[in-house]
C-alpha positions in Angstrom: 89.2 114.6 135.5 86.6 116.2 133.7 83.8 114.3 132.0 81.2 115.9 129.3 78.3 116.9 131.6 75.4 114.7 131.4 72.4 115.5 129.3 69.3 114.9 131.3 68.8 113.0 134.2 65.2 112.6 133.7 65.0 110.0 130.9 61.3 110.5 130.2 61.0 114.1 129.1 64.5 115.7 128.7 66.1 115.6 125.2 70.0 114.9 125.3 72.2 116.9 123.2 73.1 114.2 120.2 76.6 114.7 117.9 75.8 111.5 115.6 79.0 109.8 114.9 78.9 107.5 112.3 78.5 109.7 108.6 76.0 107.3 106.5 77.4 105.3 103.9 78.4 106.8 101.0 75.5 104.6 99.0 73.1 105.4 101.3 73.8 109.1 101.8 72.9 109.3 97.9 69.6 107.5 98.2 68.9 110.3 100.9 69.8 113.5 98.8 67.6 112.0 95.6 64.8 111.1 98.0 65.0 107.4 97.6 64.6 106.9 101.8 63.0 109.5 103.8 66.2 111.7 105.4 66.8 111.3 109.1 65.7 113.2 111.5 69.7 113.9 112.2 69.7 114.9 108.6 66.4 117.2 108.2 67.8 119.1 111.8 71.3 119.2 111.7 71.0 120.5 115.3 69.3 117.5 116.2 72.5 115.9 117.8 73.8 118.6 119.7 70.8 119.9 120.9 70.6 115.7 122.4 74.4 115.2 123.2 75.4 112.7 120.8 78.8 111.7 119.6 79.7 115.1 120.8 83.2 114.2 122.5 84.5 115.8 125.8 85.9 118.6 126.7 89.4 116.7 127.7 90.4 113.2 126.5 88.6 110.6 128.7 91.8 109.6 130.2 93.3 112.5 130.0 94.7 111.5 133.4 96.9 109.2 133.0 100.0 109.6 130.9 99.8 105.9 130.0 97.4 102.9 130.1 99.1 100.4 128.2 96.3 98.2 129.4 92.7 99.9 129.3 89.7 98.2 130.1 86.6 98.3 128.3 83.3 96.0 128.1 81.6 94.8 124.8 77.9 94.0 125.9 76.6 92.1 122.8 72.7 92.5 122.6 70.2 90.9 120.0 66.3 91.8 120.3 63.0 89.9 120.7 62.3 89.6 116.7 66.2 89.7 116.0 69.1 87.4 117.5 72.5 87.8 117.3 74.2 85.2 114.6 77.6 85.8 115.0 79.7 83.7 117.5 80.9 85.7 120.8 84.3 84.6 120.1 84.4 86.7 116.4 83.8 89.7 118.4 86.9 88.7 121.1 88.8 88.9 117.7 87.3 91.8 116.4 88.0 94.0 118.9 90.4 93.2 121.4 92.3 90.8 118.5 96.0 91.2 118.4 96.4 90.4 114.5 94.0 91.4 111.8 91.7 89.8 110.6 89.3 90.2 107.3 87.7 93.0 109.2 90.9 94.8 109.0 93.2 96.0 112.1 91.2 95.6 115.0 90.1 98.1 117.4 92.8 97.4 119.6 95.5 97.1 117.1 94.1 100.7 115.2 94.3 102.8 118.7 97.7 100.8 119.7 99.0 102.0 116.8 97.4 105.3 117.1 98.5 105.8 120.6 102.5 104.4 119.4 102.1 101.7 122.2 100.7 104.0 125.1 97.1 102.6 124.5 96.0 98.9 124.6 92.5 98.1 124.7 91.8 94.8 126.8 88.9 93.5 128.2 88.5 91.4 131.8 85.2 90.0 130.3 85.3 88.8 126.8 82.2 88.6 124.8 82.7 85.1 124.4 82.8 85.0 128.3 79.1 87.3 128.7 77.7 85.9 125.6 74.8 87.5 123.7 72.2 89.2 125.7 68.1 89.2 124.1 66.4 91.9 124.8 62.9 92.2 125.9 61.7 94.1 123.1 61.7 94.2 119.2 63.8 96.3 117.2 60.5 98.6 116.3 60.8 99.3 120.4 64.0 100.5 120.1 63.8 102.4 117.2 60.4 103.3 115.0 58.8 104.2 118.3 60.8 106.7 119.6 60.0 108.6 116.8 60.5 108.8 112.9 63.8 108.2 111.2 65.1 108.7 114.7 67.0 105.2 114.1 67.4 104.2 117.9 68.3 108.3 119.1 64.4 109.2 119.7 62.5 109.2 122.9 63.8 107.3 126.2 63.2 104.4 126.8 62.0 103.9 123.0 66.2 104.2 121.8 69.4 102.8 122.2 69.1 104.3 125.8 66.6 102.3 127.1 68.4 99.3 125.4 71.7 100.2 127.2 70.2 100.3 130.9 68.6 96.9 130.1 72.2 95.4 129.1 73.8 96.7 131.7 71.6 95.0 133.8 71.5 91.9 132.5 75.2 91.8 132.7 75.4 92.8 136.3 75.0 89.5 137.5 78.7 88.4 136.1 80.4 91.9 135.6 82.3 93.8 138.1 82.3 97.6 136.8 85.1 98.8 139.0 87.2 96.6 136.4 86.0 99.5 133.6 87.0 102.5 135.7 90.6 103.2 134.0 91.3 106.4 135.7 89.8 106.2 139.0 87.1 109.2 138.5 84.1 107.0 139.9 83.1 106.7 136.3 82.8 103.4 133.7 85.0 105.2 130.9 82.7 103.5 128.5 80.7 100.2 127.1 80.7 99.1 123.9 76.9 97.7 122.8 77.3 95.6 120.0 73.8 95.2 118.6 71.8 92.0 116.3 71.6 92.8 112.4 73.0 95.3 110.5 73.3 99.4 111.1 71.0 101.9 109.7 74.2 103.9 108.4 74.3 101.3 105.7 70.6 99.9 105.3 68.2 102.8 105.8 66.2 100.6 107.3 64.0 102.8 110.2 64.5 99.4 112.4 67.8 99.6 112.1 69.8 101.4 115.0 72.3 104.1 113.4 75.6 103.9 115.6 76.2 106.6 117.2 77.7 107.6 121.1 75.4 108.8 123.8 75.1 108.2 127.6 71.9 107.1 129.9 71.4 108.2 133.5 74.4 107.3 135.9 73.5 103.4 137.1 75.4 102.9 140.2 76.8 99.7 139.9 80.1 97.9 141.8 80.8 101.4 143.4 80.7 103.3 140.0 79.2 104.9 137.5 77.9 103.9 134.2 76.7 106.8 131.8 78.3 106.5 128.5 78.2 103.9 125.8 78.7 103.8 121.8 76.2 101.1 119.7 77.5 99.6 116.8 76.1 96.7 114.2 76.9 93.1 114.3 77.3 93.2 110.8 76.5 95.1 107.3 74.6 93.1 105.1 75.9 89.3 106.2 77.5 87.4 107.9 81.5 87.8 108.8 81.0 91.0 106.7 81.8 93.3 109.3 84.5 96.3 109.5 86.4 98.2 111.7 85.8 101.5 110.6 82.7 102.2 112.9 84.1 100.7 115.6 87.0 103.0 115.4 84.8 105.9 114.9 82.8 105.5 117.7 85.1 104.1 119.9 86.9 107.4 119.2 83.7 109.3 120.9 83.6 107.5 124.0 87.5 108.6 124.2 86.0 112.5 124.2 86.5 112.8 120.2 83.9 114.9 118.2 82.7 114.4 114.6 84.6 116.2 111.9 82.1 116.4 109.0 79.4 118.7 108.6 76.3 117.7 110.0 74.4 119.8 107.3 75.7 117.4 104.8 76.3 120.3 102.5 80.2 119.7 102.7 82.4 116.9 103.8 84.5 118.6 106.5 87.4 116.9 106.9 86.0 114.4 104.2 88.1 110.9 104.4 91.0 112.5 105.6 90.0 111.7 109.2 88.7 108.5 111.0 86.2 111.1 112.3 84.6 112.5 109.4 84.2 109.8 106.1 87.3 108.4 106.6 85.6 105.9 108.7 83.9 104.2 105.7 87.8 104.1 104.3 88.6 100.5 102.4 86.7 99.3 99.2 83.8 102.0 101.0 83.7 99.6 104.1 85.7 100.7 106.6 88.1 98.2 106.3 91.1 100.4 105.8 89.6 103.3 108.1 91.8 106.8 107.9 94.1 107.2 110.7 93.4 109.5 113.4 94.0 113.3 111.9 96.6 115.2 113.7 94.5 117.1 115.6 92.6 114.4 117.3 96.1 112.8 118.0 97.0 115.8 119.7 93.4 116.2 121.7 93.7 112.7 123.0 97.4 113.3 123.9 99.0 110.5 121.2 101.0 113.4 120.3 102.6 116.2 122.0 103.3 118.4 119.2 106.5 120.2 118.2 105.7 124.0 118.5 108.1 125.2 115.9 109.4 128.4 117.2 112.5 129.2 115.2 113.2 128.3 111.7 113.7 124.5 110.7 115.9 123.6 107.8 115.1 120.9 106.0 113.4 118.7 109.0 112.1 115.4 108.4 108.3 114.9 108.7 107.9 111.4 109.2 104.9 109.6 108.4 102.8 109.2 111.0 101.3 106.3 110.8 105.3 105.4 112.2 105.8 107.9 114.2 104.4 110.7 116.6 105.9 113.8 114.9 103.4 116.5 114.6 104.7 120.4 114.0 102.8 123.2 114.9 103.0 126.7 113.4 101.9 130.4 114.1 103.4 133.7 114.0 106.4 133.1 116.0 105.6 130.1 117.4 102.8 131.8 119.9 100.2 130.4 121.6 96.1 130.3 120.8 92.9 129.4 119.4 94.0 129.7 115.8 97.3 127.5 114.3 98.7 125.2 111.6 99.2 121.4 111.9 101.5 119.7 110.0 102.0 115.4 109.3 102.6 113.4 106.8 100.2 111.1 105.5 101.3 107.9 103.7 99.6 105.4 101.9 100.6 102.7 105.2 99.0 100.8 107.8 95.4 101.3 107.8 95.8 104.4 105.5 96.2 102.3 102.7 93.3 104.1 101.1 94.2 107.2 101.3 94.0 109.1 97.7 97.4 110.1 97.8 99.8 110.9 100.3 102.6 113.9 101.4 102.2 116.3 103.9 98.6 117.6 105.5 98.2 120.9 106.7 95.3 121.4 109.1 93.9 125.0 109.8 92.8 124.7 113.4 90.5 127.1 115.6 89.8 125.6 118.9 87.3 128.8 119.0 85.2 127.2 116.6 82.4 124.3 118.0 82.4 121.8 115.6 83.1 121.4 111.3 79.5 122.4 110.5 80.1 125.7 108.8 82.4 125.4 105.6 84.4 128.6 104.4 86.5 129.7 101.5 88.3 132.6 100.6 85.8 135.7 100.2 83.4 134.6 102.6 83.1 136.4 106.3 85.8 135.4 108.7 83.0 133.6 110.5 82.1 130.9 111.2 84.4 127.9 109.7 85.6 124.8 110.6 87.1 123.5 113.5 89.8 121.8 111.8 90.1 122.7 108.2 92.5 120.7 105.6 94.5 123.2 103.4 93.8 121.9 100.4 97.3 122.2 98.0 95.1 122.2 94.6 93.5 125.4 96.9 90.3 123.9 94.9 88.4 123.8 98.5 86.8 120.8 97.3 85.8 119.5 100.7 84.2 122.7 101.3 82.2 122.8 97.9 80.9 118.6 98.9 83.0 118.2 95.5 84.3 115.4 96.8 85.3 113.8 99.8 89.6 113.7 98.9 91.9 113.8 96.5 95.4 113.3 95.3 95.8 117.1 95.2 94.9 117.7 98.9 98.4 116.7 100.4 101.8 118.6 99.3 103.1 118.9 97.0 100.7 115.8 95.6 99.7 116.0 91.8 98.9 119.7 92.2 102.4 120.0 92.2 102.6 122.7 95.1 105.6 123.1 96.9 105.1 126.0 99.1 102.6 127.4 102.2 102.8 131.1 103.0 101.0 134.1 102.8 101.0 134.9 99.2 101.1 131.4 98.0 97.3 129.7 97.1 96.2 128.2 99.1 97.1 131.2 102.1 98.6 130.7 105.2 96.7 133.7 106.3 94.5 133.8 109.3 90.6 133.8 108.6 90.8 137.6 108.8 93.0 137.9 106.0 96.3 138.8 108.0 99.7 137.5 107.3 100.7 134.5 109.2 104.3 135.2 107.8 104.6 131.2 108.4 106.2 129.5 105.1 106.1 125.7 104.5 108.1 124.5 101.6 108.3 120.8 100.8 111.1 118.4 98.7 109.1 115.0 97.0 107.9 112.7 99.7 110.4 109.7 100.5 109.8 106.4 101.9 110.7 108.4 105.4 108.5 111.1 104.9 109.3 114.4 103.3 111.1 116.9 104.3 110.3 120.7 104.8 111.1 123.7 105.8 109.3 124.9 108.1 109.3 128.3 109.2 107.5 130.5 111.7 107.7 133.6 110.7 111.2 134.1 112.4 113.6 133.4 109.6 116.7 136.1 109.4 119.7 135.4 106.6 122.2 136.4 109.2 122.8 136.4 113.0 123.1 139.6 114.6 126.6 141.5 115.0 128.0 141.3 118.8 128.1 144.7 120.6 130.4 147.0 121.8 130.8 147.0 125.2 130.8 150.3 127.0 131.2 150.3 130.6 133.3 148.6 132.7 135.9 148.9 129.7 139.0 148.2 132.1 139.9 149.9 135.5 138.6 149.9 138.7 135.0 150.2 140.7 133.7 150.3 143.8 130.0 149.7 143.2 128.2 146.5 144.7 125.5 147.5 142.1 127.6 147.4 138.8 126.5 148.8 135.9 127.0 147.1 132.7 126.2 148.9 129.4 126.6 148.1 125.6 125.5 149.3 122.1 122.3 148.2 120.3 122.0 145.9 118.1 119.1 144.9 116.2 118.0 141.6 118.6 115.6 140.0 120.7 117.3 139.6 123.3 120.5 139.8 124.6 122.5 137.3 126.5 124.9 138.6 129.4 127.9 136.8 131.0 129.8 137.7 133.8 132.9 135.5 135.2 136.2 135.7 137.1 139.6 136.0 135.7 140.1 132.6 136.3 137.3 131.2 134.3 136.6 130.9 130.6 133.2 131.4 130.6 132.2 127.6 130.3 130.5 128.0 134.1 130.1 131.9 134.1 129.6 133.3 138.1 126.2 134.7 136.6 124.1 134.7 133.2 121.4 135.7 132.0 119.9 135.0 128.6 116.8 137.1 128.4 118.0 140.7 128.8 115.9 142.9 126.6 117.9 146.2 126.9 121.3 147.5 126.6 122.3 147.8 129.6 122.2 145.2 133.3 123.1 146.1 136.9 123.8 143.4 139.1 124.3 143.2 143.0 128.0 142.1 143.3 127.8 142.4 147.7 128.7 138.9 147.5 131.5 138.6 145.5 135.4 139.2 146.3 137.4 142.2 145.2 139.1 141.5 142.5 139.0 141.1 138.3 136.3 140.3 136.9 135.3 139.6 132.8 132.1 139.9 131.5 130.7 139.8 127.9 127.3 139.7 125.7 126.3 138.5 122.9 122.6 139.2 120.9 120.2 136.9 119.0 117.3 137.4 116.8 114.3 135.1 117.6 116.3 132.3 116.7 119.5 133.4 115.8 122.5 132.9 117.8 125.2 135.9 117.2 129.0 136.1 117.9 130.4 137.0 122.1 131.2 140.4 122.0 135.1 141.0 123.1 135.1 140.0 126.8 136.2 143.4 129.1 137.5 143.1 132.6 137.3 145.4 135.7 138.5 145.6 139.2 136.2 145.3 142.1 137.4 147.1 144.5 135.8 148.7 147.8 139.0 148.6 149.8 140.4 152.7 150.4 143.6 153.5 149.9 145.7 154.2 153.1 149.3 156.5 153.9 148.8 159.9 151.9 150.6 162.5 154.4 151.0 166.1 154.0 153.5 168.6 154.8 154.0 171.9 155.2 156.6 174.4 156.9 156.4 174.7 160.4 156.4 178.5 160.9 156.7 181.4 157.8 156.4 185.0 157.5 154.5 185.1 154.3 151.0 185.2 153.4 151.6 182.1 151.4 154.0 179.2 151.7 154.1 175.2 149.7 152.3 172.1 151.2 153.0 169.0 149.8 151.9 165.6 150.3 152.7 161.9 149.6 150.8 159.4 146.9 149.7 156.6 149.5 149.1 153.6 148.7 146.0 151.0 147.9 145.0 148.1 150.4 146.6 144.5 148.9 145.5 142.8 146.6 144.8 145.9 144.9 148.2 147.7 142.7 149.5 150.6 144.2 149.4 152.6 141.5 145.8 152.6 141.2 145.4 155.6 143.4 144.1 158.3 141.3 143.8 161.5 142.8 144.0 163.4 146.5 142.6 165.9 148.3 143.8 168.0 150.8 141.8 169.3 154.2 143.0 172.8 156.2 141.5 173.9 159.6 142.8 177.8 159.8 141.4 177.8 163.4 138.2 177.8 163.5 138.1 173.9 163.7 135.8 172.8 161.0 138.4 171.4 157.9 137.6 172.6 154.8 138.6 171.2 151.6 141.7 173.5 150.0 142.2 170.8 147.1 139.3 168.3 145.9 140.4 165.5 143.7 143.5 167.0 142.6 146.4 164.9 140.3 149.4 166.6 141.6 151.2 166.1 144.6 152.1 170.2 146.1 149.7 173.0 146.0 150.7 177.0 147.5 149.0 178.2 150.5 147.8 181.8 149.7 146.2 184.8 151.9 147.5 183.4 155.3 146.4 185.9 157.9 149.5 187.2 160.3 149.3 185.3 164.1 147.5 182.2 162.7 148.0 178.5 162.1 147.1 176.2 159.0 146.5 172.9 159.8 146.4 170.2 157.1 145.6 166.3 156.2 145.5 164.6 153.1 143.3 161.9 151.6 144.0 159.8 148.7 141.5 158.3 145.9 141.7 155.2 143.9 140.3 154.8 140.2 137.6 152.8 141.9 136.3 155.8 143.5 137.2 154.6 147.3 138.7 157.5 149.1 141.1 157.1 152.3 139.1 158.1 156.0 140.4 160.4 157.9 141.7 159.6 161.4 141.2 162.8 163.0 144.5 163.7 163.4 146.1 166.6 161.7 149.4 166.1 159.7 151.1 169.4 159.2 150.7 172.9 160.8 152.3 176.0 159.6 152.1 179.2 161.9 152.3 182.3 159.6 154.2 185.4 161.6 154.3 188.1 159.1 156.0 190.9 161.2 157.6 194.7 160.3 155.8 197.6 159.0 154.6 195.9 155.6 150.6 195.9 155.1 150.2 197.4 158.4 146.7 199.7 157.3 143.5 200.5 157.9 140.9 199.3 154.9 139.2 202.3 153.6 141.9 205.1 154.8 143.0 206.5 151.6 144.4 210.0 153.0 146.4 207.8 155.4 145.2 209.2 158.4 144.9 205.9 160.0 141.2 206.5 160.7 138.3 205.6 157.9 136.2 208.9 158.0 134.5 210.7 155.4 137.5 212.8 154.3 138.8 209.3 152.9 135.8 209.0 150.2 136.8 213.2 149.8 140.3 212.2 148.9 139.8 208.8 146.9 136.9 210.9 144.8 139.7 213.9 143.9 142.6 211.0 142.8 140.4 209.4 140.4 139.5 213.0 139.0 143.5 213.5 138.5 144.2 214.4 142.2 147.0 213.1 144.6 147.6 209.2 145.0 147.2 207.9 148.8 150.6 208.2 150.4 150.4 204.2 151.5 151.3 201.5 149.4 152.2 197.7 150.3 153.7 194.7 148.7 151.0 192.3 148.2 151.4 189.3 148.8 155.3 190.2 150.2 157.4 189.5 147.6 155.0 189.4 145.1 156.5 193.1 143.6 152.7 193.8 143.2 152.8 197.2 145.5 149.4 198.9 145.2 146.7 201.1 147.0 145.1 198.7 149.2 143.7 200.5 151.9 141.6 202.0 149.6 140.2 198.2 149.0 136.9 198.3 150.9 134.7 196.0 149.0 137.6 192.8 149.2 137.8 193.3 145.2 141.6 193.4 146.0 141.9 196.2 144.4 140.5 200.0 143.8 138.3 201.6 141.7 135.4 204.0 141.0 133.4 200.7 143.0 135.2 201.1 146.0 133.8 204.8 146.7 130.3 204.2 146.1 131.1 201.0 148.8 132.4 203.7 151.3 129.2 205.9 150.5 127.0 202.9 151.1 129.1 202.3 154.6 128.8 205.9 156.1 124.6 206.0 155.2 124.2 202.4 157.3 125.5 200.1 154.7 127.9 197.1 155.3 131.4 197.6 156.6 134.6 197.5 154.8 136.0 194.4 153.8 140.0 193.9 152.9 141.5 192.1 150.2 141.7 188.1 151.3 144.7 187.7 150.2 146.6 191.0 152.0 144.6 191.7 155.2 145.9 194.4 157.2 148.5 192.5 159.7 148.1 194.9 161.9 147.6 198.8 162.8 
């Protein structure tokens, strides 16, 4: 749990940072600014109270620990000096505080933070001040006060304050108070004491004998196995008896629960004026406090009371109840993201103890958690920073709080008297950030009903239309064998897309596998664990927030069987350089159709006894053989394909042979001997060089391939060209100086010579 860290352990010499909590009375603020009292110390150094840690809240919620504590205990010590007792019965203060009706006092401080909390807080006490009684101090009220310094009112030197005053209460109650009953959360720690002091508070009086309430701490008194550190002081009463109210208590109450001020300490603007139980809205109620402001949103949210909604995508029309009824809070920012800088929004109602609230409709709060505190007031044209901590967006955009015009008015909430019905970032006042950009947020309001009022609140995310559902690409039908399938579609313009991908047998209500978050336009996904068989799958796109159409679902066919029975055939024996081999479809392995095989190739060892392939992925079902050498055999296998890509495995045994005997004279010649001399000599490039100069034709033809009627010169073929030219006797020139050796047509090799 984490506590504020304690300011000074040495009580003689250390100064504690100091937040005061209490804002003076609207009366007796005035006196101060025309000079009528001398101005407090607080006042002259507005850095007074933070440089002393006063009233200024935590850095969590006290109890931020625990979800729940519909039963909290705290302890109300009430305390009454040597030249000043307490006059008020005990029991008025058992009422006043832990009371569960109002009383003339207003809602008491347990009913206000009940209602606050919506039921999850309950302050409760196990020793009553009726029960402890009042406590008389040692010392008179100048000890306490006047002598810890001037206008210091009770926050000036140790032990001459309400510091010394608090150690000597808690020890007087010792005796007849258990302190473990007053750790809530079980950190070790007291969560806090209420001193109730005699006489009335300097916040109203002026008087410098007169302790102004505020929240501090002292140095940790072990006591019953805890800690005490941290207290609030408040007055018996204002100015007389059964006069008191319950706006202090509330305020300070709301310190010692880790809430800081929310006015401006320089008391050159009102902060969040009387919008807020911690800023003037404390003195709410004929100026007494007896109708204090309701906790602002913000502070709702810091103490957990709230959990806000973080609007994210457009909302139409929603209700914003009043909260004073109910714990709706929304938050906005560009696109619903997370930071320092956002928009609250509640509605406030003139209700419960807001009754005296100047108006009522929705309040917009400008938060930056980056700023410390609401000292530093800001307007448009003025540097980004500083500002305040939490900012009310004014609807008459008159920044009245900020000029200390005055502390609220009915134009403040929307659409109020001002008559505004809109918040964005070209409206007055701007939904821009404190740098000047666009938000792109919009707020726009109907009249406030008894239930609230409802907006529409948007983040910046609004589209008129959902986006079209793609076209999908691939699988588009047919068959693959991949176990990392490849899905792919066309853009459209999104944010992301959502991909489905089921069986045949489903509808998509319980897809196999989704996933909602894909950012591109295309997904693979690891199918190893799945069946073969059909498969659908579909997408569909969104903007930020809206949904579009399914795209038509497409199936496929997983399928990573091979196909099997594909057999080829040829003749057994032939006498030609060519001849037919055939082969059969095959089939595919159940469950997958038969006729998805696709395509076949076809495998021939001509002796050697490495298979080449003779036809790759071919559609037809017969191919001719051509260039078969005389005295040799063909062996051949065929594979089939599917669509999927799975292609049948060989079983190392050959399915066809054909044993080519050419026989007779025919092609019986010796590559390169043109003069048919049946030698290859020099003479040969004489004779070949004299026919193509208009010479003699060699004296050899042949039939090539036999049959064919294609009868030409081919023993004057030396460079394989199957046929002869001008090349062929520069190849013979080449051969006779050293070059390579002559090379016969492939498809009508000499048989024999």
């Amino acid at each position: 749990m984490l506590r504020r860290i304690l300011f000074g352990l040495l009580a003689f010499s250390i100064l504690f940072s100091i937040s005061m909590a209490m804002p003076p009375h609207p009366e007796l603020l005035q006196k101060i600014q025309t000079g009528q009292i001398p101005k407090p110390i607080f006042m002259s150094n507005p850095g007074y109270r933070a440089e002393r840690g006063i009233d200024q809240g935590l850095a969590r919620p006290l109890l931020e620990t625990r979800a729940e504590l519909v039963n909290a205990n705290f302890l109300v010590i009430l305390v009454g000096f040597s030249d000043r007792a307490g006059v008020m019965p005990p029991v008025y203060f058992d009422s006043l505080v832990f009371g569960v009706n109002p009383g003339p006092w207003g809602p008491t401080l347990r009913n206000f933070y009940n209602r606050a909390s919506y039921g999850n807080f309950t302050i409760v006490s196990v020793n009553y001040p009726s029960t402890t009684g009042w406590r008389t101090a040692p010392n008179n009220r100048y000890y306490y006060t006047a002598r810890g310094g001037d206008s210091t009112y009770g926050m000036g030197l140790y032990p001459f304050n309400s510091q010394g005053l608090c150690e000597w209460a808690v020890a007087s109650v010792d005796p007849v108070v258990n302190f473990a009953n007053y750790d809530n959360n079980g950190d070790g720690q007291v969560d806090g004491i209420i001193l109730v002091h005699a006489g009335r508070g300097a916040e109203i009086s002026g008087d410098t004998l007169d302790i102004w309430s505020h929240e501090w701490n002292i140095t940790p008194q072990l006591r019953d196995g805890v800690n005490i550190s941290y207290y609030c002081i408040v007055p018996e009463m204002w100015n007389s008896i059964y006069d008191m109210t319950i706006g202090v208590y509330c305020h300070e109450f709301g310190h010692i629960l880790g809430l800081p001020d929310l006015y401006d300490y320089g008391y050159d603007s009102y902060g969040l004026g009387s919008w807020s139980l911690m800023a003037f809205g404390s003195w709410n109620g004929n100026g007494w406090g007896k109708s204090p402001a309701f906790l602002d949103a913000w502070s709702r949210v810091f103490l957990g009371f709230v959990t806000p909604t973080n609007v994210t995508c457009t909302m139409s029309w929603a209700l914003v109840p009043s909260v004073e009824d109910s714990a709706k809070v929304f938050r906005l920012w560009t696109m619903g993201a997370i930071g320092p800088e956002y928009f609250l929004v509640e509605c406030r109602s003139n209700i419960y103890s807001d009754t005296a609230l100047a108006g009522h409709g929705l309040t917009i709060y400008h938060i930056d958690e980056n700023q410390p505190d609401n000292n530093s007031q800001w307007w448009p044209g003025m540097p980004p920073t500083p500002h305040y901590r939490v900012a009310l967006e004014q609807a008459d955009n008159f920044f009245n709080l900020e000029h200390l015009i005055n502390d609220m008015d009915a134009s403040d909430t929307y659409p109020g008297i001002a008559n505004n019905w809109y918040f964005n970032d070209y409206n007055q006042p701007t939904a821009r950030d404190y740098n000047g950009a666009p938000t792109n947020i919009g707020v726009q309001f109907q009249s406030p009903s008894p239930l609230g009022v409802l907006a529409w609140l948007d983040p910046g995310t609004w589209a008129p239309f959902p986006p079209y559902p793609p076209t999908l690409i691939m699988p588009d039908g047919g068959a693959s064998n991949q176990v990392l399938q490849h899905f792919e579609w066309t853009f459209v313009d999104h944010y992301y897309y959502h991909f489905q991908l089921d069986s045949t047998g489903g509808n998509f209500s319980h897809p196999i596998f989704e996933d909602s978050m894909v950012a591109v336009e295309y997904y693979d996904y690891l199918m190893s664990g799945y069946p073969d068989g059909y498969y659908l799958w579909r997408v569909n796109a969104r903007s930020y927030c809206e949904l579009g159409n399914w795209s038509d679902a497409e199936n496929f066919y997983l399928d990573r069987r091979p196909p099997v029975g594909s057999v080829a055939s040829s003749p057994s024996q032939t006498d030609s350089a060519y001849f037919v081999v055939t082969w059969t479809t095959g089939h595919d392995v159940a469950p997958s159709p038969e006729w998805w095989v696709a395509s076949w190739s076809v495998y021939c060892d001509s002796g050697g006894g490495s298979p080449w392939a003779w036809q790759t992925d071919v559609y037809n079902l017969q191919a001719t053989f051509t260039g078969a050498h005389d005295g040799k055999t063909y062996r051949f296998y065929a594979l089939a394909r599917d669509q999927a890509g799975n292609q049948e495995v060989w079983n190392g045994i050959y399915e066809t042979s054909t044993h080519v005997g050419t026989g007779g004279p025919a092609c019986t010649y010796v590559v390169g001997d043109a003069n048919n001399s049946n030698t290859f000599t020099g003479l040969d490039i004489t004779y070949s060089v004299r026919f193509f100069k208009g010479g003699p034709p060699p004296s050899y033809t042949c039939e090539c391939p036999t049959g064919s009627g294609n009868f030409w010169y081919v023993a004057g073929d030396v460079n394989g060209s199957c046929s002869f030219t001008g090349l062929d006797i520069t190849y013979m020139v080449r051969y006779f100086k050293g070059g390579p050796g002559p090379i016969p047509c492939s498809s009508c090799p000499p048989a024999r010579r």
